[in-house]
C-alpha positions in Angstrom: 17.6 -36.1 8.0 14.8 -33.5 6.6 15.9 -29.8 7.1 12.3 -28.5 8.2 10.9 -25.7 10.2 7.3 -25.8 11.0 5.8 -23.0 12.7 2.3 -23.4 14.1 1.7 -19.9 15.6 2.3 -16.4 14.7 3.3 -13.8 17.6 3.0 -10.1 17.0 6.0 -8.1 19.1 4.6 -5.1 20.5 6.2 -2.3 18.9 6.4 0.2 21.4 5.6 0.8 25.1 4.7 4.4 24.6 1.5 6.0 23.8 2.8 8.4 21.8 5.0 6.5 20.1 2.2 4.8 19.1 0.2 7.6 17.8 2.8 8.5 15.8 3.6 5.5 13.8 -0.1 5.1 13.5 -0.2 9.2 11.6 3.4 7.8 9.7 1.4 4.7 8.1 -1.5 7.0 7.6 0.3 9.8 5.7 1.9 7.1 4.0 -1.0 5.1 2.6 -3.0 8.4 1.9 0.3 9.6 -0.3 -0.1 5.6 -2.2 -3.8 6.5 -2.5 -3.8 10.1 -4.0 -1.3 9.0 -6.5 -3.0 6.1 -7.9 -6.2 8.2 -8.2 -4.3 11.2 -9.9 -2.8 8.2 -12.4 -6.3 7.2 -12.8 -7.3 11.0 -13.5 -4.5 11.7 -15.8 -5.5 8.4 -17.9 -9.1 9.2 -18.3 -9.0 13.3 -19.5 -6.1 12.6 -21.5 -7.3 11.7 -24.9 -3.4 10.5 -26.3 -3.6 7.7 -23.2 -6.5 6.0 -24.4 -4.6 3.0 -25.3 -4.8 -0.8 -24.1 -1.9 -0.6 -22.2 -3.5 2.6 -19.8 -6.8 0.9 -20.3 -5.5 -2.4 -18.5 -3.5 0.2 -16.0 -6.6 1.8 -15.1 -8.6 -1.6 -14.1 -5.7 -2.8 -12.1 -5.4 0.8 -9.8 
C-alpha cells in the first residue's frame, strides 16, 4: 500500500469578501514589494560608486539583484 496524494487542481480561496479589505492588502503587498525593490537598487548603488566594493564577490552580487 503506496502512501500517495495526487492533486490535479489548484483552488484559490477568496481572501476576503470586502472591498476594502481588498484594497488594502492589495496597498500592504505593494508597499511591501516597493520596500524589496528600493533596497536592492540602493545595494546596487552602494556597489557601483564605492570604489573598496569592487570585488568579485559584489561583482557576482550585483548580476544576481
Amino acid at each position: 500500500m503506496d502512501n500517495l496524494t495526487v492533486f490535479t487542481e489548484f483552488l484559490l480561496m477568496d481572501v476576503t469578501a470586502f472591498r476594502e479589505l481588498q484594497v488594502l492588502q492589495a496597498v500592504l503587498f505593494l508597499v511591501i514589494y516597493l520596500g524589496a525593490l528600493m533596497g536592492n537598487l540602493v545595494t546596487v548603488t552602494v556597489i557601483v560608486t564605492d570604489t573598496r566594493l569592487h570585488s568579485p564577490m559584489y561583482f557576482i552580487l550585483k548580476l544576481i539583484l
